[in-house]
BAFINU-885738 format. One record per atom (N, C-alpha, C): x, y, z. Coordinates in steps of 0.001 Angstrom, whole numbers, padded with zeros to 6 digits, always signed. Layout:
<recs>
XYZ
...
</recs>
This chain:
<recs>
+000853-001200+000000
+000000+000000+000000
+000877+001234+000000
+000486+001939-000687
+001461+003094-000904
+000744+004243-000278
+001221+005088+000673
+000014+006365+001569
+000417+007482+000748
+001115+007232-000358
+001120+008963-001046
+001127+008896-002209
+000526+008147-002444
-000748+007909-003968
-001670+008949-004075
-002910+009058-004651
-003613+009575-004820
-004423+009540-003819
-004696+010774-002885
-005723+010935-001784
-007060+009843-001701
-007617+009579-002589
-008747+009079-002860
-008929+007967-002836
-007768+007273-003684
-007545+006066-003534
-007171+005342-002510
-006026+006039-001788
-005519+005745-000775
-006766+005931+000198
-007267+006416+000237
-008138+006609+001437
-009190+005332+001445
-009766+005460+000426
-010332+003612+000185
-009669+002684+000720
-008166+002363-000258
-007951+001379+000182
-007671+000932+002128
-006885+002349+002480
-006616+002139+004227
-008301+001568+004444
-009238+002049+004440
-010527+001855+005130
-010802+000762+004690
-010614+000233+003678
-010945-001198+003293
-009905-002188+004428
-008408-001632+004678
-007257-002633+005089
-008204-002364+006958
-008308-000900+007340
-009086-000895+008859
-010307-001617+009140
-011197-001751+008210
-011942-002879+008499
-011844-003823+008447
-010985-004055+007553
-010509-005990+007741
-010173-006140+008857
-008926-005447+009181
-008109-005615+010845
-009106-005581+011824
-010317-004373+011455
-010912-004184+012968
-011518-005339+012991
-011931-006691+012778
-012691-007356+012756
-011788-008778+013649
-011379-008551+014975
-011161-009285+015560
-009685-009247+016275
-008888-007868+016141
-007850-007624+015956
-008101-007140+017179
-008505-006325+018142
-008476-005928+019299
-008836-006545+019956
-010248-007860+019997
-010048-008839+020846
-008816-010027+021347
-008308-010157+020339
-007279-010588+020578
-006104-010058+021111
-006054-008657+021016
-004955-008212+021230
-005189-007951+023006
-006439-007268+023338
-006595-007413+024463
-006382-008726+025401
-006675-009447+024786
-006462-011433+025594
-005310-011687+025545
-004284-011292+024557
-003333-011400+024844
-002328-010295+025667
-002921-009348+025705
-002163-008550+026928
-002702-008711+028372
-004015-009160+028506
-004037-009773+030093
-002757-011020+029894
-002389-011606+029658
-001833-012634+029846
-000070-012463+029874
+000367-011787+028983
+002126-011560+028532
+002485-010112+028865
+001189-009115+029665
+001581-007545+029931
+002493-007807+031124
+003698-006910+030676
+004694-006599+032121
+004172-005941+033246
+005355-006395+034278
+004908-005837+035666
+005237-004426+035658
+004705-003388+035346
+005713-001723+035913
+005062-000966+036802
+005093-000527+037535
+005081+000100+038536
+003708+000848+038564
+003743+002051+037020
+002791+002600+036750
+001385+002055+036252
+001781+000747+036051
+000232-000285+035833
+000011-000289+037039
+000383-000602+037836
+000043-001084+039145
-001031-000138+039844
-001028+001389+039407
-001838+002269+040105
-002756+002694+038853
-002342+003170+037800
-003027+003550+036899
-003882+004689+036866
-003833+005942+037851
-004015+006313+038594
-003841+008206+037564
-004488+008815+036896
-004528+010008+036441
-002731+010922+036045
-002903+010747+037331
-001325+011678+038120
-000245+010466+037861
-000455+009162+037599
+000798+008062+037421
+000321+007907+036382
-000561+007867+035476
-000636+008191+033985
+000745+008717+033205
+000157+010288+033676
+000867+011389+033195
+002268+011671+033543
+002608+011225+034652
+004249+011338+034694
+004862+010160+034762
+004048+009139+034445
+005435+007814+033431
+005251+008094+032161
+004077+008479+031549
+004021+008875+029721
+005192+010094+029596
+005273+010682+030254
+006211+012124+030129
+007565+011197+030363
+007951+010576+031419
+009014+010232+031580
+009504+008993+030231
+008094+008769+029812
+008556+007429+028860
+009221+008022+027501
+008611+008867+027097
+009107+010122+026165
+010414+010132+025608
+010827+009141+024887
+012341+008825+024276
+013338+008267+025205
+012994+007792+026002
+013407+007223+027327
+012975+005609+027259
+014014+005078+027842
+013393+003163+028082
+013178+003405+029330
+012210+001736+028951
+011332+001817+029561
+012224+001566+031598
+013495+000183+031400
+014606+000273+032522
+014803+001471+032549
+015311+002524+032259
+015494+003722+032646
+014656+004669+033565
+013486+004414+033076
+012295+004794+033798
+011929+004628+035222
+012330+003288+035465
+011457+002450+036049
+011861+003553+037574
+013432+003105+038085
+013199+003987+039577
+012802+005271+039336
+013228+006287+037787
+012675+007174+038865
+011375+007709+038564
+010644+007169+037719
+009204+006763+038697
+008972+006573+039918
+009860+005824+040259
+009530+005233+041496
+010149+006132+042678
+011292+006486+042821
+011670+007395+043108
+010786+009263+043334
+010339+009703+042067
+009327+010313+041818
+007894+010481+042523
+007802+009083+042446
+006093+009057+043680
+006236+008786+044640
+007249+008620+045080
+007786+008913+046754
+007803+010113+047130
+008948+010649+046350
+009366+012428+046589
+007869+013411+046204
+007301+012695+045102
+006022+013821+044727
+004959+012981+044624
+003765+012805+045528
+002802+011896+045379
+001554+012188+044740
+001700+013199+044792
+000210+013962+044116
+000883+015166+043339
-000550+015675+042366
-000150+016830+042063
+000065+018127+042871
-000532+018391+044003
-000235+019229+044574
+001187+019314+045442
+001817+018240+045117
+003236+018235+046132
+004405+018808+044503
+003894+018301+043628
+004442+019103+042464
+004507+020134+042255
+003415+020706+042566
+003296+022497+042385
+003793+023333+043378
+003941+022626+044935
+004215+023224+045969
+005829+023086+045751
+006507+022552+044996
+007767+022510+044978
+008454+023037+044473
+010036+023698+044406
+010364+024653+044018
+011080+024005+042239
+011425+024901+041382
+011845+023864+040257
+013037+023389+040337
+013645+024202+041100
+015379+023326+041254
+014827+021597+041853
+014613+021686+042706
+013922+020631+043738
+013134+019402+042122
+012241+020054+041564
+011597+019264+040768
+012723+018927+039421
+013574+019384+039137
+015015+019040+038337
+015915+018228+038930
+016164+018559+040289
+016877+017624+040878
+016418+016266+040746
+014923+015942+040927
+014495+014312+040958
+014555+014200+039316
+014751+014934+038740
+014599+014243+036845
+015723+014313+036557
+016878+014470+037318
+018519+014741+036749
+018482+013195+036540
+019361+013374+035021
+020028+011937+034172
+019350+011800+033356
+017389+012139+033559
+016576+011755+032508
+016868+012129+030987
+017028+013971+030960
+017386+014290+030135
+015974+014948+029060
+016658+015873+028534
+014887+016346+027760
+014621+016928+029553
+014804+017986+029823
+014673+018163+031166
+013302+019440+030642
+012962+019906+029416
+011872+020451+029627
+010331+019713+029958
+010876+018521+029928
+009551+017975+030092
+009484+017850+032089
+010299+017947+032743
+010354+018390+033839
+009883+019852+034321
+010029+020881+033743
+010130+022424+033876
+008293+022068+033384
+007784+021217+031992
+006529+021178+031966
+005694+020879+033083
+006120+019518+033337
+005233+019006+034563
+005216+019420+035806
+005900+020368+036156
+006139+021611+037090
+004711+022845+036728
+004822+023360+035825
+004418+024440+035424
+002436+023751+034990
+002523+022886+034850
+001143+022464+034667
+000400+021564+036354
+001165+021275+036737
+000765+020923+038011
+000180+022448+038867
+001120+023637+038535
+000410+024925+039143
-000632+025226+038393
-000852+025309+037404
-002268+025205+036478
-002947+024074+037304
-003054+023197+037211
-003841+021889+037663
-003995+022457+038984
-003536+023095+040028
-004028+023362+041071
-004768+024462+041528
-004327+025523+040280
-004876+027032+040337
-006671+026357+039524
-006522+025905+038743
-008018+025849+038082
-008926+024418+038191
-008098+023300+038547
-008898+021834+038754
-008409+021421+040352
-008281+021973+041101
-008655+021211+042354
-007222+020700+042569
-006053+020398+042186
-004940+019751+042278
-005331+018410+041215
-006050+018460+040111
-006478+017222+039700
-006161+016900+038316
-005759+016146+037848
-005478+015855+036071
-006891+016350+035569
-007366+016933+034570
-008456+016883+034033
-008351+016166+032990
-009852+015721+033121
-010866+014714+032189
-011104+014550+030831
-010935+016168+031172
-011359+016795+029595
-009929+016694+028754
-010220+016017+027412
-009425+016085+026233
-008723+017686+025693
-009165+018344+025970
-009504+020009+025218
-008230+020084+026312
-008964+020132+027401
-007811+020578+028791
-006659+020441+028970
-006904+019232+028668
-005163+018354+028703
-004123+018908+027910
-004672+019024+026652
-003972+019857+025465
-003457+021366+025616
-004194+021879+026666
-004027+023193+026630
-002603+023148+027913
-002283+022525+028494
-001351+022491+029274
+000289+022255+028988
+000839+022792+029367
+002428+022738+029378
+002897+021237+028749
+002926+020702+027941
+004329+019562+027585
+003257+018233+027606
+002189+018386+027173
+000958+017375+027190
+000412+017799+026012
+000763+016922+024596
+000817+016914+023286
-000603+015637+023240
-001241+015091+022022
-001722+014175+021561
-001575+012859+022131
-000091+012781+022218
-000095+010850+022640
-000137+011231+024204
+000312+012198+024858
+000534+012289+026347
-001106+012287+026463
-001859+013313+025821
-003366+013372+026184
-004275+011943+026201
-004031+011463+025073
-004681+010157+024413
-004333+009193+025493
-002861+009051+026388
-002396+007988+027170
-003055+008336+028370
-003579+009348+029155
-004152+010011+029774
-005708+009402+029965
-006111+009819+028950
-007723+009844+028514
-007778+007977+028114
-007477+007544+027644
-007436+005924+027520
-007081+005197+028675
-005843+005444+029120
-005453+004257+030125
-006220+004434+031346
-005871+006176+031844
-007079+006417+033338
-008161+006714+033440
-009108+006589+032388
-010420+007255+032404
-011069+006173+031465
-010241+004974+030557
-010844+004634+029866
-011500+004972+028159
-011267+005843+028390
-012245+006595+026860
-011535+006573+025566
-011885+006585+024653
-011925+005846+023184
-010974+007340+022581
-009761+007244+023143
-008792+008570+022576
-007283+007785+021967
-006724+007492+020512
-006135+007038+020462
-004371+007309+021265
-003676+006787+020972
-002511+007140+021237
-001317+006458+020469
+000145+007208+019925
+000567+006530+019452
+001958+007037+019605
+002795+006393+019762
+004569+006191+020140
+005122+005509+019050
+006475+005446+019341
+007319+005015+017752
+006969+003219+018258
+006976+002863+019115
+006375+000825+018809
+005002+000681+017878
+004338+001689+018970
+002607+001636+017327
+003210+002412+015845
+003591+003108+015855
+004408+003292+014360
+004551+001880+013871
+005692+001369+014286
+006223+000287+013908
+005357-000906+013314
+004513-000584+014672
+003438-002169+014553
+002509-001982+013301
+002176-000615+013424
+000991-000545+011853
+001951-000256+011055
+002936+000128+010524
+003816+000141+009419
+003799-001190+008689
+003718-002555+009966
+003953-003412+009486
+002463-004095+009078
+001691-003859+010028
+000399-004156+009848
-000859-003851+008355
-000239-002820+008351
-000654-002078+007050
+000107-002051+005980
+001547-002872+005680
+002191-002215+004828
+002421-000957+004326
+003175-000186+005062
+003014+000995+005153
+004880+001122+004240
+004029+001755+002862
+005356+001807+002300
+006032+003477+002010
+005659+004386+002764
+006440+005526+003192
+007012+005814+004486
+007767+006413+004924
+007990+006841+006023
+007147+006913+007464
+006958+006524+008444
+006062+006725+009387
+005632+008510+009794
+006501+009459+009542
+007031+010756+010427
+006063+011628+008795
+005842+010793+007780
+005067+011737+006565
+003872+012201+007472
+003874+013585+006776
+002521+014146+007193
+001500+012741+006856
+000908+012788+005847
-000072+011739+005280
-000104+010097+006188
+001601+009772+005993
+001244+008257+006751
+000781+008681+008155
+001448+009635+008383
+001325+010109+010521
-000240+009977+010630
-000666+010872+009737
-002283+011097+009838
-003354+009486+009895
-002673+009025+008675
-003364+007601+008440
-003000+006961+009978
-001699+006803+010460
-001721+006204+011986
-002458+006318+012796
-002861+007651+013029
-003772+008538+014261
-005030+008093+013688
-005405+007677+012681
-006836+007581+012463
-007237+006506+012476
-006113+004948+011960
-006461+003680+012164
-006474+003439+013772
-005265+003914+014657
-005529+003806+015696
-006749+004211+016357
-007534+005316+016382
-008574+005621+016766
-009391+004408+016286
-009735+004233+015313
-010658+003506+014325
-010667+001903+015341
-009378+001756+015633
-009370-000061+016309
-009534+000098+017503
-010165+000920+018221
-010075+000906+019569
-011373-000142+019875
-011390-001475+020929
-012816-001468+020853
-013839-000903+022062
-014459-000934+021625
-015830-000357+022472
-015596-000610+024049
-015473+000471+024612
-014883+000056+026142
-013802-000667+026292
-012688-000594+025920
-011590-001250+025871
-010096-000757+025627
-010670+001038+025632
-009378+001691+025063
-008164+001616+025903
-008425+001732+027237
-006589+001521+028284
-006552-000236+027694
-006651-001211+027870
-006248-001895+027657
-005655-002607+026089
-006418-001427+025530
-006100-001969+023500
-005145-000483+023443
-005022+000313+023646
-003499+001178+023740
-002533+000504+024373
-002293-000104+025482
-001185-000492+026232
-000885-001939+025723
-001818-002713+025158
-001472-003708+023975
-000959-003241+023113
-001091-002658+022788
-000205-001720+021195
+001009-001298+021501
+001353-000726+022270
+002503-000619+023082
+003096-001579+023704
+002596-002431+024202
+003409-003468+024704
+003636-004503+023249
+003201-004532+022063
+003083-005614+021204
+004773-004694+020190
+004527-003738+020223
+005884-003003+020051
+007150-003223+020760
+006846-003124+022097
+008510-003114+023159
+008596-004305+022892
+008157-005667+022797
+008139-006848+023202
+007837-007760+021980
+007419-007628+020903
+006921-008816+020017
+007449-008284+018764
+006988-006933+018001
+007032-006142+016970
+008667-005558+017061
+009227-006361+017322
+010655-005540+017224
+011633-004803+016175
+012173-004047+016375
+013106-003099+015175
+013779-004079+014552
+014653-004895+014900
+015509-005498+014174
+015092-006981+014680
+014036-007710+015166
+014133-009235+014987
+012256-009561+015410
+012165-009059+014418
+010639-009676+015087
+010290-010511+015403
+009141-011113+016547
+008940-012435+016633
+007354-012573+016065
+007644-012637+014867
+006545-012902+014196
+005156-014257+014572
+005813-014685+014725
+005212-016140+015073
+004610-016323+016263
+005140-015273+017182
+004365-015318+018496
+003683-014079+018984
+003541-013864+017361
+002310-012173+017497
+001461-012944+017490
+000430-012128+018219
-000959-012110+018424
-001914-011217+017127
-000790-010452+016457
-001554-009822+015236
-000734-010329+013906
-000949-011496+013790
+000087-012395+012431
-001062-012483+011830
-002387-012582+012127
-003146-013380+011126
-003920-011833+010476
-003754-010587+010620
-003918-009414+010144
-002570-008753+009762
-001669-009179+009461
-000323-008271+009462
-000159-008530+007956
-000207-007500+006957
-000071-007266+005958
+001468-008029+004900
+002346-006840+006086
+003756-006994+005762
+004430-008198+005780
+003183-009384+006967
+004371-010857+007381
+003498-011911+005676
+002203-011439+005667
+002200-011951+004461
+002370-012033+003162
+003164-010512+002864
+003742-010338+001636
+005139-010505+001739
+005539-011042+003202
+007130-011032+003263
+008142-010566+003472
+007677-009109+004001
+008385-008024+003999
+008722-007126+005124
+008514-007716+006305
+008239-007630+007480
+009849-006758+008303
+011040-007324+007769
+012283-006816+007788
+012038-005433+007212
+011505-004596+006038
+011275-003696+005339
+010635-002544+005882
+009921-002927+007072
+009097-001721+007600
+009449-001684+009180
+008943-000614+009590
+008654+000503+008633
+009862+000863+007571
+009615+001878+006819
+010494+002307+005721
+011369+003519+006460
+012669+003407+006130
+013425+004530+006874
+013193+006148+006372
+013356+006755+007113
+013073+008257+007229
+014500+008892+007111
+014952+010279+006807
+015729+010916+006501
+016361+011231+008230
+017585+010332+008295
+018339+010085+009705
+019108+011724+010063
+019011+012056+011106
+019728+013512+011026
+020839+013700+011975
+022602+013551+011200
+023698+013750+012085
+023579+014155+013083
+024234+013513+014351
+024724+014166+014954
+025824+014915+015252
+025452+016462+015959
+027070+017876+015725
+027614+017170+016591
+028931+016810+016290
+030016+017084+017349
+030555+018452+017946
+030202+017996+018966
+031250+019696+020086
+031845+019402+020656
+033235+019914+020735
+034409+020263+021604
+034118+021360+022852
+034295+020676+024312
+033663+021977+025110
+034392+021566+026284
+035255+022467+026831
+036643+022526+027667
+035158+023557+029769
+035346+022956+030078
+034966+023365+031564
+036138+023255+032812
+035981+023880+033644
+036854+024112+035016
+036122+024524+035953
+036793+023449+036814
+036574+023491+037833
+037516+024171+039032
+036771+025606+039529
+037479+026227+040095
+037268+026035+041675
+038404+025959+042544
+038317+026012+043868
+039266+027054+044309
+038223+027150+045648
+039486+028789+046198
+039007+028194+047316
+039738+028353+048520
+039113+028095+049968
+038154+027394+049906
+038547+025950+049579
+037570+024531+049641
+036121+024950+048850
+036122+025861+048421
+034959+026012+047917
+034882+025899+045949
+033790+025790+045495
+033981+025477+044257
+032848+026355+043500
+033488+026962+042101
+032200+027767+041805
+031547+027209+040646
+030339+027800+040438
+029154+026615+039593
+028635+027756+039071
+028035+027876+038235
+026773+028786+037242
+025342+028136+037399
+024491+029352+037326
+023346+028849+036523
+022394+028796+035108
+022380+028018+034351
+021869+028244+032926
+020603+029176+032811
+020596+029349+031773
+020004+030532+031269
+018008+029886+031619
+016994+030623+031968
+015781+029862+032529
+014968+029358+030930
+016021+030084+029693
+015217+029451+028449
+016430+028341+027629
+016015+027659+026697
+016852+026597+026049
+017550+025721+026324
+018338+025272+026212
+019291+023691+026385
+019066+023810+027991
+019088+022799+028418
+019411+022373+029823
+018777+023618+030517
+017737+024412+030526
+017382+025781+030977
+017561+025421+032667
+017929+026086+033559
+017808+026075+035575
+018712+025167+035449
+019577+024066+034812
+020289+023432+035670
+021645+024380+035953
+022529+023653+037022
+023492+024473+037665
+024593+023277+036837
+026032+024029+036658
+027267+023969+035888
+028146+023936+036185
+029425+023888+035859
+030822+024089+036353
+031150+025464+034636
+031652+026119+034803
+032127+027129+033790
+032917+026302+032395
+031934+027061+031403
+033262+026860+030425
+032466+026877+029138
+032845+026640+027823
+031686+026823+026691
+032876+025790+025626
+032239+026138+024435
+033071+025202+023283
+034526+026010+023122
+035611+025194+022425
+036532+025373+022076
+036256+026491+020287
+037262+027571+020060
+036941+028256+019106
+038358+027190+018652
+038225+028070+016776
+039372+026809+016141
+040773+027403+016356
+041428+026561+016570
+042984+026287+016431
+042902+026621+018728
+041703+026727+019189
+042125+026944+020965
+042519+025703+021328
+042703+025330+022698
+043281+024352+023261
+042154+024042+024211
+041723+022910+024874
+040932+023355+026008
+041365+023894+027377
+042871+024140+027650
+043089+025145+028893
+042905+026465+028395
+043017+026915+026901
+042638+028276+026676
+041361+028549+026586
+040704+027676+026115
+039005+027496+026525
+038666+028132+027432
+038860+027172+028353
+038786+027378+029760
+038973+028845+030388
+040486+029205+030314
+040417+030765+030853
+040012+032154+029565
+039515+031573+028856
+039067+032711+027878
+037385+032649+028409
+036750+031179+028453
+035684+031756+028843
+035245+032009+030283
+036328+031892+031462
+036161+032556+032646
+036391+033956+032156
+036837+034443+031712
+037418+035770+031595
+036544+036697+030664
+035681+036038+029397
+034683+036711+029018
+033146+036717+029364
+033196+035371+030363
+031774+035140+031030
+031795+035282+032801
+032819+035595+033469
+032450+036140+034640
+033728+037065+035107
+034588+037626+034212
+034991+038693+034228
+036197+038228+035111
+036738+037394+035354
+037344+036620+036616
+039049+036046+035529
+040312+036254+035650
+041210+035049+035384
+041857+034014+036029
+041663+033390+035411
+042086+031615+036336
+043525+031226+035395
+044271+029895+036454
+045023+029090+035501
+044973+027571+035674
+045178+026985+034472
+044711+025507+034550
+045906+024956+035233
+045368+024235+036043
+046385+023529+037096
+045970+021764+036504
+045721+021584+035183
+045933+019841+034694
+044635+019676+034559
+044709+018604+033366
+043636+018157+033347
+042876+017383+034095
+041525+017066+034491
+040768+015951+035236
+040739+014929+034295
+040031+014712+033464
+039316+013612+032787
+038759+014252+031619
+038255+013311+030204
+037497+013804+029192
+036597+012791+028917
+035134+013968+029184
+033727+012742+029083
+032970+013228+027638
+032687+011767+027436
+031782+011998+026505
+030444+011554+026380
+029581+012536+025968
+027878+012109+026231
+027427+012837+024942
+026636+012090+024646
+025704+011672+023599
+024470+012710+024169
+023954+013449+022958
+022069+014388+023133
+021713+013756+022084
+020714+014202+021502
+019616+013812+020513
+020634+014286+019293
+020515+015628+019505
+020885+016044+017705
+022910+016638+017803
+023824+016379+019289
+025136+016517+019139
+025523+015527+020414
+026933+015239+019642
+027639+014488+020871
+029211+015541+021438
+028902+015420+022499
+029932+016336+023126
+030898+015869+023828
+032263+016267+023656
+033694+015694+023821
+033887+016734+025015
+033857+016347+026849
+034128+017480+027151
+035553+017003+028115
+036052+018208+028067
+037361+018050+028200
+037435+018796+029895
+037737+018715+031042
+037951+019116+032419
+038783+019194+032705
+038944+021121+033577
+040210+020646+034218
+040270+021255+035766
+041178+021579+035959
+041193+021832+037318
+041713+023336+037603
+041589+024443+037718
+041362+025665+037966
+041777+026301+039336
+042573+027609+039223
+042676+027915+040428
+042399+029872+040002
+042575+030766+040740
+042426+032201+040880
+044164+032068+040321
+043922+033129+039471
+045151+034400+039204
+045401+035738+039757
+045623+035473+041013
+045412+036538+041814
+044261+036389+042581
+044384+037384+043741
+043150+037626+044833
+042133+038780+044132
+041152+039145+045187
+040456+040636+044948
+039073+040363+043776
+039473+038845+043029
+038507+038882+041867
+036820+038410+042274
+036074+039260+042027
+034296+038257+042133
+034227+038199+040704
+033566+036844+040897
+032788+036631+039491
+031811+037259+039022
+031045+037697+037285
+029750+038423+037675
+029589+037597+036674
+028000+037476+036498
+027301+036662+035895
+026587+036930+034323
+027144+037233+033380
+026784+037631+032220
+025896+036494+031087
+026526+035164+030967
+025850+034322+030161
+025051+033383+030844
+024991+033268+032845
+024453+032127+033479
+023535+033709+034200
+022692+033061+034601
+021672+033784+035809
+022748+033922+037255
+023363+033165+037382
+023630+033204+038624
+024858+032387+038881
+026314+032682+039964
+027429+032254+039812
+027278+032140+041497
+027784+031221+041664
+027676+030402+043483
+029081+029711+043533
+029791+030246+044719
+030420+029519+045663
+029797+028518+046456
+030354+027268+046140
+029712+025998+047178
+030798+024982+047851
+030448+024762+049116
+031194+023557+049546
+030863+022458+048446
+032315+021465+048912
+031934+020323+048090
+030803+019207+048306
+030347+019380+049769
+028868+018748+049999
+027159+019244+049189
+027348+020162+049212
+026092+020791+047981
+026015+020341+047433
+026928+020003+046259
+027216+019418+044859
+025693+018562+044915
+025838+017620+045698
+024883+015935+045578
+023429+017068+045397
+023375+018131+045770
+021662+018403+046649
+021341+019366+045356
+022135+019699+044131
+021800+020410+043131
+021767+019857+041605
+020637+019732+040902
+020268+019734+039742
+021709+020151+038990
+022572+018786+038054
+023216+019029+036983
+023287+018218+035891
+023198+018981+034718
+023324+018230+033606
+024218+016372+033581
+023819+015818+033368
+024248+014215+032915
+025960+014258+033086
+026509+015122+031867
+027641+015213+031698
+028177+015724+033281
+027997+016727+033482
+028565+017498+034963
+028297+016711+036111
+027216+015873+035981
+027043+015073+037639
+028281+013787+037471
+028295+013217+036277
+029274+012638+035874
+030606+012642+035908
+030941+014264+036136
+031970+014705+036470
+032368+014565+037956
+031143+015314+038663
+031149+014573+039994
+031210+013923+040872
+030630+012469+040579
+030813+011028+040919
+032365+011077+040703
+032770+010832+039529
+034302+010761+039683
+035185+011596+040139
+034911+012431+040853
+035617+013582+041797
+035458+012453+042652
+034152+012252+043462
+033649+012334+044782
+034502+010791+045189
+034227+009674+044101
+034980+008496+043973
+036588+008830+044198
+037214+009717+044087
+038488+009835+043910
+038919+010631+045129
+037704+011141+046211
+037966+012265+046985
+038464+013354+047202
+038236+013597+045666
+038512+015046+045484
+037765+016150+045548
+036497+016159+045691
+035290+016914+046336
+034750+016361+047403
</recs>
């Protein structure tokens, strides 16, 4: 089936391929997820407020990754109102490592909505949900299906996968046109009172059966509707999408101590990593070194000169769209008399080396930490 054919046609034929499927495809799929659904934490309550912050946390994230700090999470914040009452450093600190930390700064900022206008309560309403901070379509749909029940589809890159294959889906999943056709077969198969449990089948028939690289065809529960396993082609789909490099950056930081104390920044409250706290330093310009890094950008970002007293270590961590080579070193004052001032961070702090643990930092920088703290050097 080709989804970027002729509108017309295509539209026939999907509705011809959704009624075939709907015709027994969600009973089964439901019978087989009472039976082979995993244990996680957030099934266990299912619960509006544990809805919404394992779907947020699931959000390009695995699902092991997840799991403590969820768990972790509904200890420290049990309701929505312990969310809103909290400050955002505090609500960054429990999502440090996750990463994608605006979806933290979201679920912050909509929990004070949720308490200023619904009672401290997730709302019900579809419309509502949408209108809130970092709660898109599949977050709403996972919401409205799993805790309330109601006939709202939802769909993640495993249901991609699964109807790519289900449908023979011979464009891209991420096309305007195929995306649309997804959102609409999914709606279309929900059955009648059955939507949390025929979404979280769909999702679970993805993590677990429908796999990227080895399907287990044979022990799907949707083989006898799967398009792709009977034309053979099942390896083929979905069809790949236009992959997008990742930038490499070179980015030199120091760590400065003066009288046991160590100084840190705070990021800017908009873009990359927005509120988390830092150790100084930015990318390397061409032909610099990273000790000139280092004291060029103490010296143009808090007005302060330092000298590198050796390197620490060089980490490297992986984001979505760059991977960063960062290079550490160890820092001291060039002279007395100097304060730092704060031009590219909100805010520049002297801290003992005990703080460190009790403040929100980027992946890379807490990383840095541990291996200080392991080495007893903070």
């Amino acid at each position: 089936m080709n989804v970027s054919r002729c509108p017309q046609e295509a539209s026939a034929e999907h509705g011809a391929r959704v009624d075939r499927v709907r015709k027994g495809l969600g009973r089964a799929l439901v019978t087989w997820f009472r039976t082979h659904r995993r244990t996680l934490p957030w099934r266990e309550q299912c619960t509006p407020y544990a809805v919404w912050i394992a779907e947020t946390m699931l959000q390009q994230t695995q699902v092991a990754t997840v799991i403590p700090y969820f768990e972790g999470w509904m200890q420290r914040f049990p309701d929505v109102a312990s969310v809103a009452a909290a400050r955002q450093e505090q609500v960054l600190k429990s999502w440090e490592g996750l990463g994608y930390y605006a979806r933290a700064r979201n679920l912050h900022r909509a929990a004070r909505i949720m308490v200023e206008r619904f009672q401290g309560r997730v709302p019900q309403q579809h419309e509502e949900l949408l209108r809130l901070p970092g709660i898109g379509p599949y977050t709403a749909g996972a919401i409205m299906s799993i805790a309330f029940n109601e006939e709202y589809p939802l769909v993640d890159a495993n249901v991609e996968r699964v109807f790519a294959r289900l449908f023979d889906l011979t464009s891209p999943v991420k096309e305007r046109v195929t995306k649309r056709f997804i959102w609409d077969a999914a709606r279309a198969l929900i059955p009648k009172g059955k939507a949390g449990a025929f979404n979280q089948a769909l999702m679970e028939l993805g993590a677990m059966v429908c796999l990227p690289g080895a399907p287990r065809c044979q022990a799907c529960p949707a083989k006898n509707w799967c398009t792709a396993l009977e034309k053979g082609v099942v390896e083929h789909r979905p069809v790949a999408g236009k992959k997008k490099r990742a930038t490499p950056l070179e980015v030199a930081l120091g760590v400065l101590v003066h009288r046991g104390r160590i100084l840190i920044q705070k990021r800017p409250d908009t873009g990359l990593m927005a509120n988390l706290w830092e150790f100084p330093g930015g990318k390397l310009e061409p032909g610099e070194t990273p000790a000139q890094a280092v004291r060029r950008e103490f010296r143009e970002e808090l007005e302060i000169d330092v000298r590198c007293d050796g390197k620490i270590t060089v980490i490297r961590h992986s984001y979505t769209s760059f991977r960063v080579t960062l290079h550490c070193h160890w820092c001291r004052l060039e002279g007395e008399g100097q304060t730092p001032k704060a031009h590219a961070a909100q805010e520049v702090r002297w801290v003992a080396p005990a703080e460190l643990e009790a403040l929100p930092f980027p992946a890379a920088d807490r990383r840095l930490i541990r291996l200080l703290q392991s080495k007893g050097e903070v």
